[in-house]
TORKOL-4160 file (C-alpha; in steps of 0.2 Angstrom, whole numbers, padded with zeros to 4 digits, m for minus):
405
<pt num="1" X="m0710" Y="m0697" Z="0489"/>
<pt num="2" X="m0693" Y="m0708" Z="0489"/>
<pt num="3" X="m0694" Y="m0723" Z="0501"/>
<pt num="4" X="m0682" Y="m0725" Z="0514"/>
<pt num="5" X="m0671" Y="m0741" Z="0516"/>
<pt num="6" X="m0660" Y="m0734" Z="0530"/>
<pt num="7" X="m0668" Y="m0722" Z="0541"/>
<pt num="8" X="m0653" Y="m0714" Z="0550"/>
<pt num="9" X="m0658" Y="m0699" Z="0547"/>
<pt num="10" X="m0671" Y="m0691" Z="0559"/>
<pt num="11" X="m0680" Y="m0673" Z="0559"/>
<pt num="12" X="m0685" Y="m0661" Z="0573"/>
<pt num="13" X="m0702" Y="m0669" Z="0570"/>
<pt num="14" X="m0698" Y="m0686" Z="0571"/>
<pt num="15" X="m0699" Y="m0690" Z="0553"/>
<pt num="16" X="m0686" Y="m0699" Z="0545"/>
<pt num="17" X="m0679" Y="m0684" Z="0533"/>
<pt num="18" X="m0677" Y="m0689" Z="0515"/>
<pt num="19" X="m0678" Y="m0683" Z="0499"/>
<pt num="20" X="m0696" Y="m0678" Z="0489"/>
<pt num="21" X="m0701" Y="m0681" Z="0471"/>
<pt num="22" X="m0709" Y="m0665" Z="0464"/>
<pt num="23" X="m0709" Y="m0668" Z="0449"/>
<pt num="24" X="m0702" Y="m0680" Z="0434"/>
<pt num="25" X="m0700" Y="m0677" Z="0412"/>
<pt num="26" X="m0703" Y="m0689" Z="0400"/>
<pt num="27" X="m0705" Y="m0692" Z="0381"/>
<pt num="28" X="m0688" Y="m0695" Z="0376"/>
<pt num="29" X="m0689" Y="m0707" Z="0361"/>
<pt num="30" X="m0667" Y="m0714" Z="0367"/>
<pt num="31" X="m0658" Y="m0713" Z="0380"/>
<pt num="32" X="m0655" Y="m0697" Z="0390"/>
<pt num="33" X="m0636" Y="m0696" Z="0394"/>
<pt num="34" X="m0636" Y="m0679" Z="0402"/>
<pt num="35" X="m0647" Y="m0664" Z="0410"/>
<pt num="36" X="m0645" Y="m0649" Z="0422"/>
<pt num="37" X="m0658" Y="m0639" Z="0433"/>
<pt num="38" X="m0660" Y="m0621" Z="0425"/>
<pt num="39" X="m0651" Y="m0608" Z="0440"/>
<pt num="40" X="m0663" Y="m0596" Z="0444"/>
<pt num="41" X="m0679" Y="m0604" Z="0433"/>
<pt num="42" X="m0691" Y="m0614" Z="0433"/>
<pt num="43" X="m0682" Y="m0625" Z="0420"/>
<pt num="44" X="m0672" Y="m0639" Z="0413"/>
<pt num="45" X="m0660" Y="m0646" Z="0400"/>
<pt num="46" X="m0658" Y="m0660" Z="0391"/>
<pt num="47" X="m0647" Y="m0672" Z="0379"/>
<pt num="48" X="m0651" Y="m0686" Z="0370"/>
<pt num="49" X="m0645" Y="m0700" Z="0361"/>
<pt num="50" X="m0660" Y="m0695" Z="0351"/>
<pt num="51" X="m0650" Y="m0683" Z="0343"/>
<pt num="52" X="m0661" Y="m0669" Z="0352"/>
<pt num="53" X="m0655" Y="m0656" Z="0364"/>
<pt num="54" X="m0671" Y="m0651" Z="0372"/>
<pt num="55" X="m0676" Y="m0634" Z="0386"/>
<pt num="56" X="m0690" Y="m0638" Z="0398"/>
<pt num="57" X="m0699" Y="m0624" Z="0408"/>
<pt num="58" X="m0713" Y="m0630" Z="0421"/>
<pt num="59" X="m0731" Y="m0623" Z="0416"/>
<pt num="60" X="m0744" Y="m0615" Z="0426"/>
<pt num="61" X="m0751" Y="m0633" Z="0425"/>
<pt num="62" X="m0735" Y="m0638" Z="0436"/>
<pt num="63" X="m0728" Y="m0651" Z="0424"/>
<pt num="64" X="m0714" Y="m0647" Z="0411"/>
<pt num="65" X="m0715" Y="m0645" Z="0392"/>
<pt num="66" X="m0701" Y="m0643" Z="0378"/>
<pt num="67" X="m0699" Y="m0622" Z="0372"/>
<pt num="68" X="m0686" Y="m0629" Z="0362"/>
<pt num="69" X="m0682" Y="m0646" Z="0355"/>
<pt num="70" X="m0666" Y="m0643" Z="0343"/>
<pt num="71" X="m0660" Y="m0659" Z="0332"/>
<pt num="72" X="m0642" Y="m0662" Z="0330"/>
<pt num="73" X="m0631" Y="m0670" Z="0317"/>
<pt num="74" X="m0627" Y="m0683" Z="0328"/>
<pt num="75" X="m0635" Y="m0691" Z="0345"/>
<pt num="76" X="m0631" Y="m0678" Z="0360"/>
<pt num="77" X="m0622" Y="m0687" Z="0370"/>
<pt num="78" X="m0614" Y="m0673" Z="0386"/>
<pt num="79" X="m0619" Y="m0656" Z="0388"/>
<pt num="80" X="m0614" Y="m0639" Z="0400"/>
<pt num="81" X="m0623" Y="m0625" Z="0402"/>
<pt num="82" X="m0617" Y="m0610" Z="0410"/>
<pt num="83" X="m0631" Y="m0598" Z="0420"/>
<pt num="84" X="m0622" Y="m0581" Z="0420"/>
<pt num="85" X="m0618" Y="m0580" Z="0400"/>
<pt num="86" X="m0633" Y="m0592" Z="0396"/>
<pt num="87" X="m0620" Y="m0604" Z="0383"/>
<pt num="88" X="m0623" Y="m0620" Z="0382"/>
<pt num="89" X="m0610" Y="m0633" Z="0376"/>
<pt num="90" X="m0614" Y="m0649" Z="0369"/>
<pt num="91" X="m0604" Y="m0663" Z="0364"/>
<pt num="92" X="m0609" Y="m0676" Z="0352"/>
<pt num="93" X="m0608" Y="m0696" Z="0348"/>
<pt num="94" X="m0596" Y="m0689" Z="0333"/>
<pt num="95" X="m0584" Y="m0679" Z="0343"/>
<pt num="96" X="m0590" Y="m0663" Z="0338"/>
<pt num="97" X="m0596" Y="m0650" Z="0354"/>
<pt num="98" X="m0608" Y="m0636" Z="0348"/>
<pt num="99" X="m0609" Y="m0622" Z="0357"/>
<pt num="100" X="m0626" Y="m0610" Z="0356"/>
<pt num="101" X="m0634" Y="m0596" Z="0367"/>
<pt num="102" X="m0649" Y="m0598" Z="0371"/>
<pt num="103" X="m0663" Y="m0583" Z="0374"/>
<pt num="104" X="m0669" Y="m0573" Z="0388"/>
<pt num="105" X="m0687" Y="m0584" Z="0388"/>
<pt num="106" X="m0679" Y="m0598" Z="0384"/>
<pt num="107" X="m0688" Y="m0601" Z="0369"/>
<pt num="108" X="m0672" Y="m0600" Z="0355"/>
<pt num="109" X="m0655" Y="m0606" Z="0357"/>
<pt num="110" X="m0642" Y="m0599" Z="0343"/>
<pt num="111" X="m0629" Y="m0608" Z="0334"/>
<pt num="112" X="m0610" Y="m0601" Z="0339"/>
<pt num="113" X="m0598" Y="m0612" Z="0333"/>
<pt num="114" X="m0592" Y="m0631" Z="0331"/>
<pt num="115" X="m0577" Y="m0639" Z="0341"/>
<pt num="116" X="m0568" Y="m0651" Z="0333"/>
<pt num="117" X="m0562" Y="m0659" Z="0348"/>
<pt num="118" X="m0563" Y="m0679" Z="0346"/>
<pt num="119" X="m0564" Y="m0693" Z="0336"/>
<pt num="120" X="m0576" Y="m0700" Z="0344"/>
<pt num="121" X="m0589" Y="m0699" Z="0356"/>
<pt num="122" X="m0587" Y="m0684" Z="0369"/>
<pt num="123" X="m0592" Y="m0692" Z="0386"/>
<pt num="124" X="m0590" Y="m0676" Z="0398"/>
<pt num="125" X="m0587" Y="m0657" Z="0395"/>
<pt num="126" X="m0583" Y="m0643" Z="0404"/>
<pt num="127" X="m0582" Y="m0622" Z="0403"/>
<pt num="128" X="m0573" Y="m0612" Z="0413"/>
<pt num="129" X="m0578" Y="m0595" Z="0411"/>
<pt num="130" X="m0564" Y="m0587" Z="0421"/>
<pt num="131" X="m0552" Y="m0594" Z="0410"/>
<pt num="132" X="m0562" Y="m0596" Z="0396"/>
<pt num="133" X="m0557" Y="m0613" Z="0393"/>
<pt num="134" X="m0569" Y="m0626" Z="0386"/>
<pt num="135" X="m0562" Y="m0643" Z="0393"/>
<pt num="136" X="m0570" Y="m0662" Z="0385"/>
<pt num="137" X="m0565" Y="m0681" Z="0385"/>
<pt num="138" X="m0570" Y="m0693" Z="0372"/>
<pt num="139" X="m0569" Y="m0712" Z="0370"/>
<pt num="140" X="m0556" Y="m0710" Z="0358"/>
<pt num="141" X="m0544" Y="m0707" Z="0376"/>
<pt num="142" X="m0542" Y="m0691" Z="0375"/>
<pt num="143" X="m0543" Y="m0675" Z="0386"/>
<pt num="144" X="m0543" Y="m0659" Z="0375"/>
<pt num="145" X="m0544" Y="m0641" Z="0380"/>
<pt num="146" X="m0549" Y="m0627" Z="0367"/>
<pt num="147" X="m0550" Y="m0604" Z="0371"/>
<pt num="148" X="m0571" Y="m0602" Z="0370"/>
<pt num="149" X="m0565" Y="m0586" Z="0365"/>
<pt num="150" X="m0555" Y="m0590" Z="0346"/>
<pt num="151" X="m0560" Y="m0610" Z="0346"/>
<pt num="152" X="m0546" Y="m0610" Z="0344"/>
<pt num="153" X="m0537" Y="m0630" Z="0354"/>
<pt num="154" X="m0526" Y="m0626" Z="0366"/>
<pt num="155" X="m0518" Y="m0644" Z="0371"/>
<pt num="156" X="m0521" Y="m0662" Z="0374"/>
<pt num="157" X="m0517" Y="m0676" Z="0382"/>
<pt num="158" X="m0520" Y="m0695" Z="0378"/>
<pt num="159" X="m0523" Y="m0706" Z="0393"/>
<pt num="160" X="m0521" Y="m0726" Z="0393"/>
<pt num="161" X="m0539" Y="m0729" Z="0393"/>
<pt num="162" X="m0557" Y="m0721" Z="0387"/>
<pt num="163" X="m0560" Y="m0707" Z="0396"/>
<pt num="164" X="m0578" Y="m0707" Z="0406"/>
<pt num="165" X="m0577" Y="m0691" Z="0418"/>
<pt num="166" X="m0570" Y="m0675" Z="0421"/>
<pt num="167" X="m0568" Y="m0663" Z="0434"/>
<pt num="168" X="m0557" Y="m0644" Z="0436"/>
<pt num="169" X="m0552" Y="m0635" Z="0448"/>
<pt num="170" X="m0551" Y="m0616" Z="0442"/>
<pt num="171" X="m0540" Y="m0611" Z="0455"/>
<pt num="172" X="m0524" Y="m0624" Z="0454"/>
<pt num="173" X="m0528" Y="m0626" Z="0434"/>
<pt num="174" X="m0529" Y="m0645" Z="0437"/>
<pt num="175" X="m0536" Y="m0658" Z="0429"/>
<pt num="176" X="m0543" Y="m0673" Z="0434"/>
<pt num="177" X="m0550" Y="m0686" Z="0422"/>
<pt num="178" X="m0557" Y="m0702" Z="0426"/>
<pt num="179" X="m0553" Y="m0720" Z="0411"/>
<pt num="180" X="m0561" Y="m0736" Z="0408"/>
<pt num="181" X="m0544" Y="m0743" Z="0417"/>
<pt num="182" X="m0550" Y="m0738" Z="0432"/>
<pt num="183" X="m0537" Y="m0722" Z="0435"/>
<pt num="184" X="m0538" Y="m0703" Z="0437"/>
<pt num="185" X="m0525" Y="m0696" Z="0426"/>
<pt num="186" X="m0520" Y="m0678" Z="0435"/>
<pt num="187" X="m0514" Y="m0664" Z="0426"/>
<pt num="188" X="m0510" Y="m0644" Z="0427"/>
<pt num="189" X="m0513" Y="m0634" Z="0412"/>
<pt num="190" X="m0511" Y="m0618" Z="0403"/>
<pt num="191" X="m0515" Y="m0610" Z="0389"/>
<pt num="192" X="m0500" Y="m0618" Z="0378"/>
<pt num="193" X="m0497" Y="m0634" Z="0388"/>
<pt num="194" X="m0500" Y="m0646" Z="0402"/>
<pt num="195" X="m0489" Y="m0655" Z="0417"/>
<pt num="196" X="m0495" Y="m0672" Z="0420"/>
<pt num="197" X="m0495" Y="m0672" Z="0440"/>
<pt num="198" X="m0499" Y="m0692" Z="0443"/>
<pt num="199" X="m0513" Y="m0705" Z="0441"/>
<pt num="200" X="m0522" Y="m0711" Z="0456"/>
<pt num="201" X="m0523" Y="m0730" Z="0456"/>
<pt num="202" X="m0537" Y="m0737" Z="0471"/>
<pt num="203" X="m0554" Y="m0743" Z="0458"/>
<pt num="204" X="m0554" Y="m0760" Z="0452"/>
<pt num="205" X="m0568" Y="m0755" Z="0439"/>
<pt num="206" X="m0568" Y="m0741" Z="0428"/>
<pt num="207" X="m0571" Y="m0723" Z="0435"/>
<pt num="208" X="m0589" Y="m0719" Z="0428"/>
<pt num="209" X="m0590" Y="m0700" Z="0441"/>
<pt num="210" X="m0579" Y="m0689" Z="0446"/>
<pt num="211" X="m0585" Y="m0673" Z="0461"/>
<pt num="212" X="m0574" Y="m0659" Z="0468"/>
<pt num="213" X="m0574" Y="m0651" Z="0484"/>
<pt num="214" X="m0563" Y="m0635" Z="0480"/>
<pt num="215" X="m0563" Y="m0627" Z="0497"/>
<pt num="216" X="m0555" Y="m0642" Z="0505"/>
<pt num="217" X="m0547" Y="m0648" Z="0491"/>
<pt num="218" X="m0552" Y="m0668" Z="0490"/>
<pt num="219" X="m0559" Y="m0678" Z="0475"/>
<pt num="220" X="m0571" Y="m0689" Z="0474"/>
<pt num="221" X="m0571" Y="m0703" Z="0463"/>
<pt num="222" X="m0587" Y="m0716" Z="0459"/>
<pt num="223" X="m0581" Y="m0732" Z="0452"/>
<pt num="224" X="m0588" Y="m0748" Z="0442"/>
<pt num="225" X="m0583" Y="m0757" Z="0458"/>
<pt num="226" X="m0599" Y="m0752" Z="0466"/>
<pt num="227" X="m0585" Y="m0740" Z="0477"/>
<pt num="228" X="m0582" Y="m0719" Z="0481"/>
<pt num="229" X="m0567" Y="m0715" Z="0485"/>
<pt num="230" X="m0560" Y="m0700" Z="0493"/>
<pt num="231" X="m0543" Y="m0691" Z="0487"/>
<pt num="232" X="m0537" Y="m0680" Z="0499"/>
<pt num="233" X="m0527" Y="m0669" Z="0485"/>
<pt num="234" X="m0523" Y="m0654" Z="0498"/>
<pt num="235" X="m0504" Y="m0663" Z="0501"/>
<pt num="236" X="m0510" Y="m0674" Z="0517"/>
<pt num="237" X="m0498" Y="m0687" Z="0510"/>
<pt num="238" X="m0511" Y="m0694" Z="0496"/>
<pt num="239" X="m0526" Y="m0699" Z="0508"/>
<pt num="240" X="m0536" Y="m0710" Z="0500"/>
<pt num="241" X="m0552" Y="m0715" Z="0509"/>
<pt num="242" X="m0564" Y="m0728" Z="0504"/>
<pt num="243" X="m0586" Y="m0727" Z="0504"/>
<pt num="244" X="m0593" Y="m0742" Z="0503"/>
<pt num="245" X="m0612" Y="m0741" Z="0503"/>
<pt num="246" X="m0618" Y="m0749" Z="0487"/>
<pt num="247" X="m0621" Y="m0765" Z="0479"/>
<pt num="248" X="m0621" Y="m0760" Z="0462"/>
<pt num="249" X="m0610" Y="m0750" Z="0449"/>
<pt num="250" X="m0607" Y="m0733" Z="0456"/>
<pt num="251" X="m0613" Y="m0720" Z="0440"/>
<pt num="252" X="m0617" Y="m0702" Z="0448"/>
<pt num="253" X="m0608" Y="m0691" Z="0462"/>
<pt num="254" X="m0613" Y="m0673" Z="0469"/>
<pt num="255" X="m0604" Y="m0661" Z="0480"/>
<pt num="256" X="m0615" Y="m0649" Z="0492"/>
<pt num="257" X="m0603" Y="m0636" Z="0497"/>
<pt num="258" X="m0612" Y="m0628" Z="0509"/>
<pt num="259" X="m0619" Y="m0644" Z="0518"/>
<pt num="260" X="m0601" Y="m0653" Z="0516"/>
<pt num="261" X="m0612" Y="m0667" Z="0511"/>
<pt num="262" X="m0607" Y="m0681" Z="0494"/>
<pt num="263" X="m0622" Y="m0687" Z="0484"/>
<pt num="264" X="m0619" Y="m0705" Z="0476"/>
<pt num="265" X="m0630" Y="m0715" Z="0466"/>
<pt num="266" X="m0628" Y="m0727" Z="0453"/>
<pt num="267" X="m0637" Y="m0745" Z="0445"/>
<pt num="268" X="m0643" Y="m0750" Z="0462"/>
<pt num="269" X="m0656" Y="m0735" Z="0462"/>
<pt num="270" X="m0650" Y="m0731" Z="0479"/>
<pt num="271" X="m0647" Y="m0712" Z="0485"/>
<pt num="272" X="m0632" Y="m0711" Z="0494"/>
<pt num="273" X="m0628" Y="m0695" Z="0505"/>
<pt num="274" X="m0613" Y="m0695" Z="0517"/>
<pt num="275" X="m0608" Y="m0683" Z="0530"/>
<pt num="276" X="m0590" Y="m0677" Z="0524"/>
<pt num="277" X="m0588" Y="m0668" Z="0537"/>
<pt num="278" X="m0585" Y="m0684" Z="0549"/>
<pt num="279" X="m0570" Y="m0692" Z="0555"/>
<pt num="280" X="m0566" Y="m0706" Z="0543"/>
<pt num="281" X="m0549" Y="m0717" Z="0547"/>
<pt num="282" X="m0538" Y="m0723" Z="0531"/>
<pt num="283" X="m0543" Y="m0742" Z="0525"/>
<pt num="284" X="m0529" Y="m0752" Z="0531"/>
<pt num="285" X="m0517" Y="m0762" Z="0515"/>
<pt num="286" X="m0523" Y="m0779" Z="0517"/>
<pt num="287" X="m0508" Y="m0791" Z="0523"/>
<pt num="288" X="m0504" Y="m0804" Z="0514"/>
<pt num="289" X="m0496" Y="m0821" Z="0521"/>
<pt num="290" X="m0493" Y="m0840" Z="0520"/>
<pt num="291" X="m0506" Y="m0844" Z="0535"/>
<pt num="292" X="m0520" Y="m0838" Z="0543"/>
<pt num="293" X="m0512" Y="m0823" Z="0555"/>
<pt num="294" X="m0524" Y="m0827" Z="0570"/>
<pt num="295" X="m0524" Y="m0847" Z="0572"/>
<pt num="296" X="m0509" Y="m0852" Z="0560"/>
<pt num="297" X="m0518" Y="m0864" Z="0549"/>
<pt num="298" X="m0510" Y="m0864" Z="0531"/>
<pt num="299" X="m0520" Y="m0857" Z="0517"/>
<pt num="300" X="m0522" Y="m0870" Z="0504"/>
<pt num="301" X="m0506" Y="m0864" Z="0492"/>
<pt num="302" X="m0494" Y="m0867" Z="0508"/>
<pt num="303" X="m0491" Y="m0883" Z="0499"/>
<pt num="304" X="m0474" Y="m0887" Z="0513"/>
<pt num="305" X="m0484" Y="m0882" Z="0529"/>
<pt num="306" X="m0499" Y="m0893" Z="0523"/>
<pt num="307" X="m0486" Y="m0907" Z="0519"/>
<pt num="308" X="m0478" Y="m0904" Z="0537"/>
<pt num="309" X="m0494" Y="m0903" Z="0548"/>
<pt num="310" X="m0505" Y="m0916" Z="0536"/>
<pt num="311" X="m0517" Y="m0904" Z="0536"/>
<pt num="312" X="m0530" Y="m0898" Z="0520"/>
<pt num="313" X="m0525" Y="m0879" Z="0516"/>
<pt num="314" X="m0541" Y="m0864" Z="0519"/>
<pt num="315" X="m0546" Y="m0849" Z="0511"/>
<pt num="316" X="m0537" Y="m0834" Z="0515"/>
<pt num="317" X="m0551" Y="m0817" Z="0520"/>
<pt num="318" X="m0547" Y="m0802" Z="0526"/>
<pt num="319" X="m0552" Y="m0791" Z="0541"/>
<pt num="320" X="m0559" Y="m0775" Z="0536"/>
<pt num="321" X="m0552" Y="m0765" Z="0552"/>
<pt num="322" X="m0535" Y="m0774" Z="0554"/>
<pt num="323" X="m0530" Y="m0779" Z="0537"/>
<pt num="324" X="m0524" Y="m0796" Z="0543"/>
<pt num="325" X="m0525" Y="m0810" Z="0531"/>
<pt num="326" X="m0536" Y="m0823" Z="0541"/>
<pt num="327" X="m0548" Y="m0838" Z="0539"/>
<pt num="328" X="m0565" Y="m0841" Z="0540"/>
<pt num="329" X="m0567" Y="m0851" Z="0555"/>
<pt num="330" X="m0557" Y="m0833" Z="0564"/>
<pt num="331" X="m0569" Y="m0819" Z="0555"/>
<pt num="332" X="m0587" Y="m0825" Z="0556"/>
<pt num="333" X="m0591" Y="m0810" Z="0563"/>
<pt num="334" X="m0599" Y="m0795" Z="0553"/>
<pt num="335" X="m0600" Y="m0777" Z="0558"/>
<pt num="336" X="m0604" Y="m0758" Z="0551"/>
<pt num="337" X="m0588" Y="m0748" Z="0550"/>
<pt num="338" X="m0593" Y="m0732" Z="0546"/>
<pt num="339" X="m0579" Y="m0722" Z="0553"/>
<pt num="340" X="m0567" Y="m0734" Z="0538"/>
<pt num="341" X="m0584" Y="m0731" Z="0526"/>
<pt num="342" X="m0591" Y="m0748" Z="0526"/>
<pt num="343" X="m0611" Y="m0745" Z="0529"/>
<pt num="344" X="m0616" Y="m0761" Z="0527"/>
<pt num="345" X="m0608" Y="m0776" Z="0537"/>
<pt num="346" X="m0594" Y="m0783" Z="0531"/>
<pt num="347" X="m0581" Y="m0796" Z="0538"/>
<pt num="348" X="m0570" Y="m0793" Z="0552"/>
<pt num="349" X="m0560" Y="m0805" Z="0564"/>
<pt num="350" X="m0564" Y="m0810" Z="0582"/>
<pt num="351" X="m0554" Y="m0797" Z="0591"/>
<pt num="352" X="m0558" Y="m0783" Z="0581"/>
<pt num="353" X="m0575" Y="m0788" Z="0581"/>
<pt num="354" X="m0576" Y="m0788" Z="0600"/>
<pt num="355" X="m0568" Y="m0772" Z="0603"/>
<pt num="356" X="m0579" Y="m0761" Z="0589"/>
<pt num="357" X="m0591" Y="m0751" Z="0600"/>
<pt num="358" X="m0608" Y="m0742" Z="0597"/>
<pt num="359" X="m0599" Y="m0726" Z="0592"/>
<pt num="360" X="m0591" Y="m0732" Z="0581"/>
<pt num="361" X="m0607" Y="m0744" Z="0572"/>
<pt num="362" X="m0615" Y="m0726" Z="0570"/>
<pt num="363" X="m0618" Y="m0723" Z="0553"/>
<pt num="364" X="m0612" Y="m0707" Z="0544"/>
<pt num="365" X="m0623" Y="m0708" Z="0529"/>
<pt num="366" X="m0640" Y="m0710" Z="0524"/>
<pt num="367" X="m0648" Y="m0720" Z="0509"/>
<pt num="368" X="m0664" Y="m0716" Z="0500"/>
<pt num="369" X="m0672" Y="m0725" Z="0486"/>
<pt num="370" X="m0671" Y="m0716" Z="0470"/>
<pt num="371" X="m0682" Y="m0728" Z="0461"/>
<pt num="372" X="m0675" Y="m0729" Z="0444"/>
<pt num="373" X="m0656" Y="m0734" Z="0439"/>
<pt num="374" X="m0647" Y="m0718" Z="0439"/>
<pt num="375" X="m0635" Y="m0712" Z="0426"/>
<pt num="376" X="m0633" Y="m0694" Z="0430"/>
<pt num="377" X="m0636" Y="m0682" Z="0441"/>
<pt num="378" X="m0637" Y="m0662" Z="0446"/>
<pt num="379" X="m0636" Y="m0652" Z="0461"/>
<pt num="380" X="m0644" Y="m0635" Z="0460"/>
<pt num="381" X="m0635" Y="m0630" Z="0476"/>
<pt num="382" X="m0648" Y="m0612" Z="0480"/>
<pt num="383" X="m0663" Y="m0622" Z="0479"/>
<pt num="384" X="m0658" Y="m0638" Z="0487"/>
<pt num="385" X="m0666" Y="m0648" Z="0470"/>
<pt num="386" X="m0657" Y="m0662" Z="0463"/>
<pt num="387" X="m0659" Y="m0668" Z="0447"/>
<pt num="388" X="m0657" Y="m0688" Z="0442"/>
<pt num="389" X="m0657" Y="m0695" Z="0422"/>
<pt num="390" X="m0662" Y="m0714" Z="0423"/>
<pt num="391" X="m0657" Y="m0729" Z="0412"/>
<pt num="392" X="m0679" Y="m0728" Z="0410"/>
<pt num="393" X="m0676" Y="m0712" Z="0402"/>
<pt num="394" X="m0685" Y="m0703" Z="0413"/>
<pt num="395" X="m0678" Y="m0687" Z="0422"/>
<pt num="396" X="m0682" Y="m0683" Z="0439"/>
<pt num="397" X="m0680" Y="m0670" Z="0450"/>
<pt num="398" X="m0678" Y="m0669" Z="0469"/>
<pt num="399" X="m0683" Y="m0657" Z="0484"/>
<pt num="400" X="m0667" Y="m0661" Z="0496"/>
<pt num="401" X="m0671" Y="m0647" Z="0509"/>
<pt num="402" X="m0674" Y="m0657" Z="0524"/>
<pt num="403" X="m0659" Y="m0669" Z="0517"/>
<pt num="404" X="m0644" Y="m0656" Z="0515"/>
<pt num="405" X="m0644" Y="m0647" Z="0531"/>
């Protein structure tokens, strides 16, 4: 059972809800890059740099065991699997994607074709069965679309960066890809071209994650700089609000629909899951100025107002709630924001901090440790079970029942 660090969340019973451990899969020889829960069975996928693509079912003995454990040509390095036609998509270190079907039981997965789709490794992919689009990135900076009906490539577009992530939205058409730069590149496409919309600019690290809530329309975006962000691409005047609820690099995000709840995770093997159905405010642009915007003291490259008051210049810091440019001796104080996203205390001046109240120190998420440094991760949204891939190579899988409500 996962141990709690900050028991915000309480039960009917009293008990501080959190995720269970039911079960967890090892023996993979490499690292695992990518898996998904099985809808409807017992069951799991898994890639590999290993080169293996493998199928788990769970045994009468309650642990799983490989039906299939398939070598590729190359290490296994993103994978999709779609429930309702049983295809499964796999993209390799060498750029190629595989697509196969695999059996009723589960026990044989048949070769359909090869997409030639990159030059080098493909990092994400993604099948739309309503349009019947296959849609991958690659390190080699691009973002490629091909018909899973012909194989046959229908465009492509070349961002300024490796790509890392990629999400769609099947009923706008658009794109949204995530780069090493630390952008989100977004297009609209068709079957013969695309329309590149805009790139949204708020990471300071590459965007490893990218989640979608289609019924509302925002994006989520997990960064290197240990930050989510939330992009409001509905047309509220590009919204962008910012989560800040770990201490490492952000590598996983998972949307819950029904419970309007995000799932982040990343190299600090802490479970983030926030409330997105709470009133969060817009971080405000931190000002920028000659002196400290509370007391007036120069910050040290004021070089004429030092001169002037024959005085040593200070630090310049920020207020997280006001944005004012201040010093140290005028923000001492530390609080929660979670309104603004900030979980964890962070700096705010003297005024602010004497106005915050208990309502607004109330926290609107919850963190659970994961116990391993997560990579990856997978909602299966029925059952409430949530997969997690770790840098130890071991997969896990989650009972989130008492957490998504």
């Amino acid at each position: 059972m996962a141990a709690e660090i900050k028991p915000t969340g309480v039960g009917t019973n009293g008990n501080v809800r959190k995720p269970v451990l039911v079960n967890k899969i090892e023996g993979h020889s490499n690292d695992v890059n990518m898996a998904c829960i099985i809808p409807r069975e017992e069951g799991v996928i898994s890639v590999s740099d290993d080169k293996t693509v493998r199928v788990w079912l769970r045994r009468d003995t309650g642990q799983y065991w490989p039906s299939i454990c398939h070598t590729m040509s190359a290490a296994a390095s993103s994978m999709v699997y779609n429930g309702e036609t049983r295809r499964l998509f796999v993209g390799l270190d060498n750029g190629t994607i595989t697509e196969f079907i695999l059996s009723e039981d589960f026990n044989r997965m048949v070769h359909v074709r090869d997409y030639l789709a990159h030059q080098s490794r493909v990092v994400s992919v993604k099948f739309s069965l309503q349009r019947e689009w296959l849609l991958s990135c690659g390190k080699d900076k691009y973002f490629q679309w091909h018909c899973s009906e012909t194989g046959r490539r229908l465009g492509g577009y070349q961002a300024s960066a490796s790509c890392l992530c990629l999400e769609f939205d099947e009923q706008s058409n658009y794109v949204f890809v995530g780069d090493y730069s630390g952008q989100v590149s977004v297009l609209k496409i068709t079957n013969q071209n695309f329309n590149h919309v805009t790139n949204l600019k708020g990471h300071s690290g590459s965007v490893q994650s990218l989640a979608w809530d289609a019924d509302r329309k925002l994006l989520f975006s997990g960064s290197f700089d240990n930050s989510v962000i939330v992009w409001d691409i509905g047309g509220k005047q590009g919204t962008a609000l910012e989560l800040q609820g770990h201490k490492e690099h952000v590598q996983a995000l998972a949307y819950s629909p029904a419970s309007k709840q995000l799932l982040s995770t990343g190299e600090d093997k802490v479970l983030g899951i926030w409330d997105m159905e709470a009133n969060r405010i817009e971080t405000p642009e931190w000002a920028e100025n000659n002196h400290c915007q509370k007391c007036e003291k120069p910050f040290f490259w004021n070089l004429r107002r030092m001169w002037e008051d024959r005085t040593i210049g200070i630090r310049q810091h920020h207020c997280r709630k006001c944005g004012k440019a201040v010093c140290e001796k005028c923000s001492m104080k530390r609080s929660t924001l979670p309104p603004m996203g900030y979980e964890y205390e962070v700096r705010v001046c003297d005024d602010c901090f004497e106005k915050i109240t208990d309502t607004e120190r109330a926290p609107l998420a919850t963190f659970h440790d994961a116990k391993h440094a997560v990579i990856h991760m997978h909602l299966e949204e029925t059952r409430k079970r949530l997969l997690t891939v770790g840098k130890d190579r071991v997969i896990k899988i989650w009972d989130l029942m008492s957490v998504l409500h």
